[in-house]
PDB file with one MODEL, atoms N, CA, C and O in Angstrom:
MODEL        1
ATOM      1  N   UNK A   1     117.386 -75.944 -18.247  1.00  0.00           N
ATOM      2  CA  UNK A   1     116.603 -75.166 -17.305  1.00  0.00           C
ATOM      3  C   UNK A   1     115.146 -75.590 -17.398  1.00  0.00           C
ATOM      4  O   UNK A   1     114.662 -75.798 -18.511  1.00  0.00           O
ATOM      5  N   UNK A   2     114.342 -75.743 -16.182  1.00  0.00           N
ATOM      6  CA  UNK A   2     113.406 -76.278 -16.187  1.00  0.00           C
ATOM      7  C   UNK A   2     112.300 -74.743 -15.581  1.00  0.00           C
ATOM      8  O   UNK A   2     112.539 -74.418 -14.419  1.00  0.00           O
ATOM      9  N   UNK A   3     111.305 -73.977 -16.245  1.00  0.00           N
ATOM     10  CA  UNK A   3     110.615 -73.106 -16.141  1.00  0.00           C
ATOM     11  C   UNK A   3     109.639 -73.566 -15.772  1.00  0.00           C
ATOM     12  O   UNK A   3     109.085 -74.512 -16.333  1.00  0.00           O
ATOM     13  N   UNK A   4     108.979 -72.657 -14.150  1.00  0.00           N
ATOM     14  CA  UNK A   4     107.715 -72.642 -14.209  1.00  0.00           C
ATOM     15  C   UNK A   4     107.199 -71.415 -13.996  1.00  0.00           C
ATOM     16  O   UNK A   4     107.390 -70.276 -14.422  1.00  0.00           O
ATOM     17  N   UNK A   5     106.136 -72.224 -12.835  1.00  0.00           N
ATOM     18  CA  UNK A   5     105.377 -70.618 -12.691  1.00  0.00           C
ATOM     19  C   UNK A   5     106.271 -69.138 -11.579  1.00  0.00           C
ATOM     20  O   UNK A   5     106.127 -67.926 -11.418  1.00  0.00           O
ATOM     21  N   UNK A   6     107.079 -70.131 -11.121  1.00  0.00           N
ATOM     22  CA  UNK A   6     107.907 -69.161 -10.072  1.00  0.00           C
ATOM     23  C   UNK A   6     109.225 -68.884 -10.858  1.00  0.00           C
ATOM     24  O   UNK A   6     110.184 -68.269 -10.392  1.00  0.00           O
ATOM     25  N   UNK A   7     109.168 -69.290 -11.813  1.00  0.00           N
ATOM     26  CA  UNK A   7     110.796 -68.551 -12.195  1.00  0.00           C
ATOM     27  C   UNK A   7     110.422 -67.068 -12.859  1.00  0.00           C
ATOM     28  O   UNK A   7     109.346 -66.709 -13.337  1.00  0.00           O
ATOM     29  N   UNK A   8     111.940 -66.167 -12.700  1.00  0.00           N
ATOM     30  CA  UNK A   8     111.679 -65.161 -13.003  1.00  0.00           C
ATOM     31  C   UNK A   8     111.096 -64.676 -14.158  1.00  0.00           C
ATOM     32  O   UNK A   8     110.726 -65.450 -15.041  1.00  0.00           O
ATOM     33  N   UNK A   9     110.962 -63.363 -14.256  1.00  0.00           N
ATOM     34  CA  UNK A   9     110.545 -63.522 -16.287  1.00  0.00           C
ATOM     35  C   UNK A   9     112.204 -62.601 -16.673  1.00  0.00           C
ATOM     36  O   UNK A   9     112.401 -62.096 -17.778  1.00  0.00           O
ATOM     37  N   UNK A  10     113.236 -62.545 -15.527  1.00  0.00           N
ATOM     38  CA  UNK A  10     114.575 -61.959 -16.267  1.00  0.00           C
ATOM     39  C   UNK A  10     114.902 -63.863 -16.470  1.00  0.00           C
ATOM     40  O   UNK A  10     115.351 -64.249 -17.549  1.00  0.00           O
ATOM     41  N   UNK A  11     114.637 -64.819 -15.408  1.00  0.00           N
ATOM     42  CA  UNK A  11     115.528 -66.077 -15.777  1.00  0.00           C
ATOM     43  C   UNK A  11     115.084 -66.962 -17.427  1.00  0.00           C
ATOM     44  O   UNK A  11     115.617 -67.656 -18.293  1.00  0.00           O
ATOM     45  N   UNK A  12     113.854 -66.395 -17.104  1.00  0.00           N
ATOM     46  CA  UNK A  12     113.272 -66.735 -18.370  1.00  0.00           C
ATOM     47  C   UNK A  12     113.935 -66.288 -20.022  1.00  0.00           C
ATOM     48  O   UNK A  12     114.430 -66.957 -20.929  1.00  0.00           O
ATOM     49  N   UNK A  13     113.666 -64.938 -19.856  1.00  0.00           N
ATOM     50  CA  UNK A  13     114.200 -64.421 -21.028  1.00  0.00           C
ATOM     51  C   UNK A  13     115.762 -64.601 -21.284  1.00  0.00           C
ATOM     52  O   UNK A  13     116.173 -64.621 -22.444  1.00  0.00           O
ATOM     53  N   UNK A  14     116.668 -64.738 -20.166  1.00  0.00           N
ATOM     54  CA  UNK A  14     117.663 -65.202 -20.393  1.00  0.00           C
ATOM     55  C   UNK A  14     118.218 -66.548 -20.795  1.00  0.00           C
ATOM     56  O   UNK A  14     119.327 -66.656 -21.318  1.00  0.00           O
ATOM     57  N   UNK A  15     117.363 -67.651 -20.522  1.00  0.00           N
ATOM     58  CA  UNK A  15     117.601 -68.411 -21.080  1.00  0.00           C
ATOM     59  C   UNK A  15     116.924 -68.676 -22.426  1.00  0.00           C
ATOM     60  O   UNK A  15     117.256 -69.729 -22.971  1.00  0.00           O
ATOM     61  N   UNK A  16     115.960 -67.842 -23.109  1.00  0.00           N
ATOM     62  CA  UNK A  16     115.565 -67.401 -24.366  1.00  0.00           C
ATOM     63  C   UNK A  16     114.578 -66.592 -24.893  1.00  0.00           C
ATOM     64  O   UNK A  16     113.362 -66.782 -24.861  1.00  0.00           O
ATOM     65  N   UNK A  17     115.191 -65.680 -25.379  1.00  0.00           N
ATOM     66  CA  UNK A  17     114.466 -64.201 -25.665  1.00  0.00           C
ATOM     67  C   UNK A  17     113.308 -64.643 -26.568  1.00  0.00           C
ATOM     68  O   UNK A  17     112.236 -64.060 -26.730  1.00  0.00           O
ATOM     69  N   UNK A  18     113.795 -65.966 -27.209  1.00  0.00           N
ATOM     70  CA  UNK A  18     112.046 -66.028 -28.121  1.00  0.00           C
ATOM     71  C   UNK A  18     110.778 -66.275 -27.235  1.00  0.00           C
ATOM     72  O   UNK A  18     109.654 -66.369 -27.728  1.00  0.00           O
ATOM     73  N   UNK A  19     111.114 -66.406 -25.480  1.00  0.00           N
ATOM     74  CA  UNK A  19     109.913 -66.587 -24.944  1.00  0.00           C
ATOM     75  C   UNK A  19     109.356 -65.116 -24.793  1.00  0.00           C
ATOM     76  O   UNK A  19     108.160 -65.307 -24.576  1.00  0.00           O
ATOM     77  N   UNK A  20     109.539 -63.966 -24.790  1.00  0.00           N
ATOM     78  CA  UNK A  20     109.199 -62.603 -25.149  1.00  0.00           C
ATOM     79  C   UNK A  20     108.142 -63.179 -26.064  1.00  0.00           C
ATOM     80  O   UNK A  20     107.162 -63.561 -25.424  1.00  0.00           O
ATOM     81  N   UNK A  21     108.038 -63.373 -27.500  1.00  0.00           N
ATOM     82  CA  UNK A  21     107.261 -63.319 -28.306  1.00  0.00           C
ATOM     83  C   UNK A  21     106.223 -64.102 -27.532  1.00  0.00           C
ATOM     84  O   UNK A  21     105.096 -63.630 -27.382  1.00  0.00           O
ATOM     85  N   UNK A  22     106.526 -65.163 -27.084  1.00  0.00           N
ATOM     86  CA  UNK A  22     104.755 -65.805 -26.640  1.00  0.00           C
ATOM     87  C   UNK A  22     104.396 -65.108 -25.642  1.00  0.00           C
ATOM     88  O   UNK A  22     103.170 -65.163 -25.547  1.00  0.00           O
ATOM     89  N   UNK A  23     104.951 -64.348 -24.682  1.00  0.00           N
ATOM     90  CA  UNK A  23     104.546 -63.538 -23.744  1.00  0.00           C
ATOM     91  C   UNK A  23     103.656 -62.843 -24.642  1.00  0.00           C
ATOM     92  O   UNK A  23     102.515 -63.290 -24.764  1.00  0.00           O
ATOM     93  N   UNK A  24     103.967 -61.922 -25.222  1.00  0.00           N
ATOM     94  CA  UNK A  24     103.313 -60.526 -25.552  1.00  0.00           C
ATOM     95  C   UNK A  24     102.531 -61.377 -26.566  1.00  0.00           C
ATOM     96  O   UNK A  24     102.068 -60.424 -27.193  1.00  0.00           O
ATOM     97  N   UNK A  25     102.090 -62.334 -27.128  1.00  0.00           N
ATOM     98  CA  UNK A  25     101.149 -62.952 -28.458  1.00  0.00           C
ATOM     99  C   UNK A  25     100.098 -62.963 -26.683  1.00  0.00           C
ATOM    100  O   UNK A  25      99.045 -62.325 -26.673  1.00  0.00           O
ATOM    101  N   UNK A  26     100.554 -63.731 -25.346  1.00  0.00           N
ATOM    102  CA  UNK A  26      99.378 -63.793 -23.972  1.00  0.00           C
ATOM    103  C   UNK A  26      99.071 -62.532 -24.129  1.00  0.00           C
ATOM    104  O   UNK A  26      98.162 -62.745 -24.931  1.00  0.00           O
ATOM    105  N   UNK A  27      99.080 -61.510 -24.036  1.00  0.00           N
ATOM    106  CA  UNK A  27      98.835 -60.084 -24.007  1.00  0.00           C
ATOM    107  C   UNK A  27     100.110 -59.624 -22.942  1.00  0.00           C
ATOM    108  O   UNK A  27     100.027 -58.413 -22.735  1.00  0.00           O
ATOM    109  N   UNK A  28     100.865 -60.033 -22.464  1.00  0.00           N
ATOM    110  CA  UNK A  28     101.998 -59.236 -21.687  1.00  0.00           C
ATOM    111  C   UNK A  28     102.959 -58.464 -22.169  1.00  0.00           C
ATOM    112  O   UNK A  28     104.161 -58.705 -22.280  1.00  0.00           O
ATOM    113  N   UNK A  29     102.173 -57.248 -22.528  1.00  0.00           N
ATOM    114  CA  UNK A  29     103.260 -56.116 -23.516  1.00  0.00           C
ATOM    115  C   UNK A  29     104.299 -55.707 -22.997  1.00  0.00           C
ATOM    116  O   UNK A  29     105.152 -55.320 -23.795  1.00  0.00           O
ATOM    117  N   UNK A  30     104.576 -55.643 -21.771  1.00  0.00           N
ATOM    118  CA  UNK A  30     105.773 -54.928 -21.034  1.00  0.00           C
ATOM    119  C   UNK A  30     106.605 -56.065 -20.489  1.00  0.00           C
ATOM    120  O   UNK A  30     106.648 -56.354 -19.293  1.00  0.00           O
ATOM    121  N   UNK A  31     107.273 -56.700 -21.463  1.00  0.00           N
ATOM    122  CA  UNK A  31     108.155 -57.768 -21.350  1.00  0.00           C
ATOM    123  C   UNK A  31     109.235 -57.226 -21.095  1.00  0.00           C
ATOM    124  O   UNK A  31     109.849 -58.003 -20.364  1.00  0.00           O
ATOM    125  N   UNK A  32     109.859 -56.275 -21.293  1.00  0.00           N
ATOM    126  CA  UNK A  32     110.846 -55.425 -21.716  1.00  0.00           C
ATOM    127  C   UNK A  32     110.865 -54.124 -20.250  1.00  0.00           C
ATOM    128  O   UNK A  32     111.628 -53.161 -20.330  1.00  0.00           O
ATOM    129  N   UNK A  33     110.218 -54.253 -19.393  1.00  0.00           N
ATOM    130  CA  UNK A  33     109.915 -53.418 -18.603  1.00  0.00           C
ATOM    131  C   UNK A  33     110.981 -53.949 -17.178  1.00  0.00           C
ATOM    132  O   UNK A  33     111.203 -55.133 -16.926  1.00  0.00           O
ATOM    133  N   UNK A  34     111.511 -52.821 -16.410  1.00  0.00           N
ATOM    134  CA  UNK A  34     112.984 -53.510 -16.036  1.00  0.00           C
ATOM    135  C   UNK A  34     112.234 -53.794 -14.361  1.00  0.00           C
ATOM    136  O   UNK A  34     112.985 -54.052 -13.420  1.00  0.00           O
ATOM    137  N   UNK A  35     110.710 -53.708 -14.155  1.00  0.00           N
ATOM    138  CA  UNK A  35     110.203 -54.576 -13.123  1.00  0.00           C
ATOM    139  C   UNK A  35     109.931 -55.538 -12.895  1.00  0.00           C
ATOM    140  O   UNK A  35     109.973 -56.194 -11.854  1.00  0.00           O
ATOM    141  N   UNK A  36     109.527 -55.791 -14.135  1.00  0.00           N
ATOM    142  CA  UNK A  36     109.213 -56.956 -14.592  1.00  0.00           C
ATOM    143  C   UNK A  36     110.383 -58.171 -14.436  1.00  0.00           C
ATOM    144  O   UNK A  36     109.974 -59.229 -13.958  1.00  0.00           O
ATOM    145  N   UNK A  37     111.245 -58.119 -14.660  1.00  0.00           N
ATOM    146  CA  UNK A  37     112.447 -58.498 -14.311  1.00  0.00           C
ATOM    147  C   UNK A  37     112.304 -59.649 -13.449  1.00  0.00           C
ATOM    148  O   UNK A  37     112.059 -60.833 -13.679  1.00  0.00           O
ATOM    149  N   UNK A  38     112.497 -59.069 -12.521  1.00  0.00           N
ATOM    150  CA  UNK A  38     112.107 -59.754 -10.819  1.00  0.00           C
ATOM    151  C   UNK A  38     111.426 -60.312 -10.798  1.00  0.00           C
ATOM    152  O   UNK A  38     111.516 -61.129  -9.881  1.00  0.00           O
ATOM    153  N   UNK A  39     110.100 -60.449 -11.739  1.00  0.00           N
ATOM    154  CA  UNK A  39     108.850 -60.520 -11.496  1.00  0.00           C
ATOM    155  C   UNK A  39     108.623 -62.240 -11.401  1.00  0.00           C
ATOM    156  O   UNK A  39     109.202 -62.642 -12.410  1.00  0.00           O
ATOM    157  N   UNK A  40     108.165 -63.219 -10.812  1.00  0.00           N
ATOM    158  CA  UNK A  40     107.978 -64.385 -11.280  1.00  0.00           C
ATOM    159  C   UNK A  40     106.989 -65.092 -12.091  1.00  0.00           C
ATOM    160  O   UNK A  40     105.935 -65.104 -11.456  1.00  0.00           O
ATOM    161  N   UNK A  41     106.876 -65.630 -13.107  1.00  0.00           N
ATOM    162  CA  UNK A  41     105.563 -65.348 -13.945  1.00  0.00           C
ATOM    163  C   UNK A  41     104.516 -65.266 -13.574  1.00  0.00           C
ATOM    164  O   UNK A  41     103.968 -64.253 -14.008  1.00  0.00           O
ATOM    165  N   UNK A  42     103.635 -66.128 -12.657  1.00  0.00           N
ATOM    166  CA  UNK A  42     102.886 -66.074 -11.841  1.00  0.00           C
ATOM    167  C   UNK A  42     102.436 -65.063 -11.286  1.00  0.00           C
ATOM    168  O   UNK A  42     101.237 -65.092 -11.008  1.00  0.00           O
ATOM    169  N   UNK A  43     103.213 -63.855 -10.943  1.00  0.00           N
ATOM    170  CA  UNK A  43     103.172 -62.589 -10.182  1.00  0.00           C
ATOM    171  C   UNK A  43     102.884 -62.296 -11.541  1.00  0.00           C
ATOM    172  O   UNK A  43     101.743 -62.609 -11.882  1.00  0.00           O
ATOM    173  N   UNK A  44     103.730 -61.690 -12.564  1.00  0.00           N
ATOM    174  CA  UNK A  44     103.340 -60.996 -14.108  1.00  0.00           C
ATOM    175  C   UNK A  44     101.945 -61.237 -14.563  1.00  0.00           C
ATOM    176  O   UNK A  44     101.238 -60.424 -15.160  1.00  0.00           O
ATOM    177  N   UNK A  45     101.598 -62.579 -14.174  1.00  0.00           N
ATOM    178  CA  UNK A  45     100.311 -62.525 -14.943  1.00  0.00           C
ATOM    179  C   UNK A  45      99.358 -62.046 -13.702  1.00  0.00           C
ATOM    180  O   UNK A  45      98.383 -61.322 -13.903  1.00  0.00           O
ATOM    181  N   UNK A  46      99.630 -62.390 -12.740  1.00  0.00           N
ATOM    182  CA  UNK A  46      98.315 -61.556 -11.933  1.00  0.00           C
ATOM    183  C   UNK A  46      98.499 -60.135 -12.308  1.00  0.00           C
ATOM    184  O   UNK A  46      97.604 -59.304 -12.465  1.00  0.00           O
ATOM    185  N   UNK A  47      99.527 -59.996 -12.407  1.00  0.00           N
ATOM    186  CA  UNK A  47      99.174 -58.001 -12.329  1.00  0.00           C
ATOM    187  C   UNK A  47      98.783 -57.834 -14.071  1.00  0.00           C
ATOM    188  O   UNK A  47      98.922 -56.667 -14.438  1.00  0.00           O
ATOM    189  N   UNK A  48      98.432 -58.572 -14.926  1.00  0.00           N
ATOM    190  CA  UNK A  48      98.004 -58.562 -16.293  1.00  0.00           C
ATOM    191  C   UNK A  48      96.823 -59.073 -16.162  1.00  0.00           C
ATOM    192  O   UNK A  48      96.161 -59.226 -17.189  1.00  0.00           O
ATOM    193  N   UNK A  49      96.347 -59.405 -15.070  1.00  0.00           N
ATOM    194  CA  UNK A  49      94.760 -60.134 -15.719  1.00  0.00           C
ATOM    195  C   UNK A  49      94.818 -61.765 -16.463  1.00  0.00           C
ATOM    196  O   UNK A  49      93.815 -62.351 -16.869  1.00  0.00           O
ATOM    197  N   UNK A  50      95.936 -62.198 -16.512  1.00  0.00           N
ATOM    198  CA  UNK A  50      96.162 -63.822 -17.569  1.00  0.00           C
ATOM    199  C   UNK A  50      96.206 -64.523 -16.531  1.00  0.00           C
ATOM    200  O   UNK A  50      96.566 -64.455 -15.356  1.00  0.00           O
ATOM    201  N   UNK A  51      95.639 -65.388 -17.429  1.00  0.00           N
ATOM    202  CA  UNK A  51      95.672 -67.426 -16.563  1.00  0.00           C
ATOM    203  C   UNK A  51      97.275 -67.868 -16.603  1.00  0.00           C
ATOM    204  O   UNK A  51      97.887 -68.222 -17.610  1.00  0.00           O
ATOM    205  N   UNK A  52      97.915 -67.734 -14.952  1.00  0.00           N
ATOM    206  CA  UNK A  52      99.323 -68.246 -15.496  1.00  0.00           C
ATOM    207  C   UNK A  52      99.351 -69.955 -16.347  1.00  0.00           C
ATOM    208  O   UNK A  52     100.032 -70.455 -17.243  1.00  0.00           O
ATOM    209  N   UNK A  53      98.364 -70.356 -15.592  1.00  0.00           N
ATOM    210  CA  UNK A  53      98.402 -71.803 -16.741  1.00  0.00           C
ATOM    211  C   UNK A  53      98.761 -71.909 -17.670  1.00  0.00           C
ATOM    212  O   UNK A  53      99.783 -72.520 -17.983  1.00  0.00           O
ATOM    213  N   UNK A  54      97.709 -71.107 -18.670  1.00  0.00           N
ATOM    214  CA  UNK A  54      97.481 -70.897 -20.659  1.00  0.00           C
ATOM    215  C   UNK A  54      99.082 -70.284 -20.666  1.00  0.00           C
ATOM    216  O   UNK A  54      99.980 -70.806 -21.327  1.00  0.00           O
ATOM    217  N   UNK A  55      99.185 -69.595 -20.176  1.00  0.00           N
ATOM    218  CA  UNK A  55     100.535 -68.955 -20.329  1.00  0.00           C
ATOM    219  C   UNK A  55     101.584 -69.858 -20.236  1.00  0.00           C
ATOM    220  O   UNK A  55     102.286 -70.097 -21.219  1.00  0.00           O
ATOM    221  N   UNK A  56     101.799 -70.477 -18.970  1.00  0.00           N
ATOM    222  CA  UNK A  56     103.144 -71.621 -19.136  1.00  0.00           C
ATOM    223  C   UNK A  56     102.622 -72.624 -20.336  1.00  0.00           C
ATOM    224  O   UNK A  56     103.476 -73.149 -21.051  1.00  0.00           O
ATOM    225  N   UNK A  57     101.339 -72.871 -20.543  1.00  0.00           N
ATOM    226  CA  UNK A  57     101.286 -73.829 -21.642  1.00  0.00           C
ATOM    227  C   UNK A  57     101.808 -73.537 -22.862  1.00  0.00           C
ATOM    228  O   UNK A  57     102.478 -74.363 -23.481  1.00  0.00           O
ATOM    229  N   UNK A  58     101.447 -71.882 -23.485  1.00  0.00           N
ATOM    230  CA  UNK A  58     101.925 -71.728 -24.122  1.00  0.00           C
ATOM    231  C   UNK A  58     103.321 -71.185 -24.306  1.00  0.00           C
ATOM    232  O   UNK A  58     103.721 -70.870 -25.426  1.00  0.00           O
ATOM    233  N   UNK A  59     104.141 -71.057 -23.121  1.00  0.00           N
ATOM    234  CA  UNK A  59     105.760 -71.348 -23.271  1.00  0.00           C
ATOM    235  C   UNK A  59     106.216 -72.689 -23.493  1.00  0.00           C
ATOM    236  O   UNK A  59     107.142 -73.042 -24.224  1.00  0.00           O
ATOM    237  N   UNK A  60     105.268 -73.585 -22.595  1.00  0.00           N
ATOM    238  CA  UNK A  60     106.035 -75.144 -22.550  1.00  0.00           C
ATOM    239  C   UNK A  60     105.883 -75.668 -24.247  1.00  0.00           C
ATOM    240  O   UNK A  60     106.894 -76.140 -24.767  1.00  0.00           O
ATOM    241  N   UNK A  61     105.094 -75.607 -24.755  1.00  0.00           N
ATOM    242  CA  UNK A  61     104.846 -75.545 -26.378  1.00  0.00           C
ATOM    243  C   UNK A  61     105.727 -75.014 -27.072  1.00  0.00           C
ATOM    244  O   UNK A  61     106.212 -75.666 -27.997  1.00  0.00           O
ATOM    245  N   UNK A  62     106.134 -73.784 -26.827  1.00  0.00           N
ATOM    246  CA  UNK A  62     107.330 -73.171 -27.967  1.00  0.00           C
ATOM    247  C   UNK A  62     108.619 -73.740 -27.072  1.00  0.00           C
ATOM    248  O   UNK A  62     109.491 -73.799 -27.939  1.00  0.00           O
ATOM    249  N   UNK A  63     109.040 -74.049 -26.221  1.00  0.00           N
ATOM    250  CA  UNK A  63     109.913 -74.690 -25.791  1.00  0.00           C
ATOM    251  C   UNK A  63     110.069 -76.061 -26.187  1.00  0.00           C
ATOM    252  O   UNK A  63     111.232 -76.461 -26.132  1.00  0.00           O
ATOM    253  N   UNK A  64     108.934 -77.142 -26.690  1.00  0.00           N
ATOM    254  CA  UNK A  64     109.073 -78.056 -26.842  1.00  0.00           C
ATOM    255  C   UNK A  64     109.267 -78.139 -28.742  1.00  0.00           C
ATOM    256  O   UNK A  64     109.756 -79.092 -29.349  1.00  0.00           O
ATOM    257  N   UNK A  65     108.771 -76.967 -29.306  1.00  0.00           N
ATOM    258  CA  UNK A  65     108.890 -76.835 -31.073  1.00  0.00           C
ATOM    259  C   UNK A  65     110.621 -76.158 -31.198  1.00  0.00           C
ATOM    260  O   UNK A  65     111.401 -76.387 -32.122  1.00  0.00           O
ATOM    261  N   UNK A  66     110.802 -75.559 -30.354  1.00  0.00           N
ATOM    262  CA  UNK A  66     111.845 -74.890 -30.592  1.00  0.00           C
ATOM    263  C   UNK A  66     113.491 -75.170 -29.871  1.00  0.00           C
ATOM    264  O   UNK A  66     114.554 -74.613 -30.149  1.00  0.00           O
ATOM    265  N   UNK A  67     113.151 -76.401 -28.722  1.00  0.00           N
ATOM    266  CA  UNK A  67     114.176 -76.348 -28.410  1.00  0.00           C
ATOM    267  C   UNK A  67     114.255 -78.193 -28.460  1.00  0.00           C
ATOM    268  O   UNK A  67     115.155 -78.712 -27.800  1.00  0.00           O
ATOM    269  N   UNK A  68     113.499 -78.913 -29.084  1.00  0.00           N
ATOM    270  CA  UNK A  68     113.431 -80.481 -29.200  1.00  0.00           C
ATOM    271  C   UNK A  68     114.014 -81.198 -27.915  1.00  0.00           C
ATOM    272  O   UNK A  68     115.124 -81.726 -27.966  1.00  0.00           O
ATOM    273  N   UNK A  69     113.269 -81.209 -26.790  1.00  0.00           N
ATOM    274  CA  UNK A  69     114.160 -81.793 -25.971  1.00  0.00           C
ATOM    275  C   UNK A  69     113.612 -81.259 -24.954  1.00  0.00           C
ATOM    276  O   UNK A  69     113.686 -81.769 -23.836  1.00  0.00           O
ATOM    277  N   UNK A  70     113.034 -80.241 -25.186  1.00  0.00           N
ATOM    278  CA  UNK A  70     112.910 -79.225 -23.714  1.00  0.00           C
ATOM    279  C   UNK A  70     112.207 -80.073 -21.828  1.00  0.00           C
ATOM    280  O   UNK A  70     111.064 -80.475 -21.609  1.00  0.00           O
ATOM    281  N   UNK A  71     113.216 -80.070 -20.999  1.00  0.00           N
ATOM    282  CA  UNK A  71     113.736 -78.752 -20.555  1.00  0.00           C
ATOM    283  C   UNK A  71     115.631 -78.603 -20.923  1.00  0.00           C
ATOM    284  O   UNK A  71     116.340 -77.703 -20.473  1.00  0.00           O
ATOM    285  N   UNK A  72     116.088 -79.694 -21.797  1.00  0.00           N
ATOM    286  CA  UNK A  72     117.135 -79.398 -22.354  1.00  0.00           C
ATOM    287  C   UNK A  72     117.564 -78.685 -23.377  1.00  0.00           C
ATOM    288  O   UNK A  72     117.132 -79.093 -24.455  1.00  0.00           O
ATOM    289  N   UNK A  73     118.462 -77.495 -23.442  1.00  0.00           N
ATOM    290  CA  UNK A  73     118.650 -76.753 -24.576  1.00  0.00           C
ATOM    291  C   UNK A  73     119.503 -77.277 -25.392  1.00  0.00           C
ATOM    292  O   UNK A  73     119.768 -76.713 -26.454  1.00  0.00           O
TER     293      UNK A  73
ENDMDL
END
């Protein structure tokens, strides 16, 4: 799976719940919030105030430490 700024934050977390943790380390505490869901990251971070950039950077980073390969799992 290849993540960006338009994928969901449910497609996200489903393809791995450790991206929760870098969410909420951006400040996005309501990862877990069932609107959020739907939400596409891009949309999440505008309604948070975050740079979706810094944010996918810092998913594409733990995706690339954690899954060696990434966008392959």
């Amino acid at each position: 799976m290849t993540i960006t700024k338009e994928t969901t934050m449910g497609e996200m977390l489903r393809y791995d719940i450790g991206i929760a943790d870098v969410l909420m380390q951006c400040g996005m505490h309501c990862v877990g919030c069932p609107s959020s869901i739907g939400e596409s990251l891009e949309m999440a971070c505008m309604v948070h105030g975050l740079d979706a950039d810094q944010v996918m950077e810092a998913i594409e980073g733990y995706l690339e430490d954690f899954h060696d390969g990434y966008p392959e799992k």
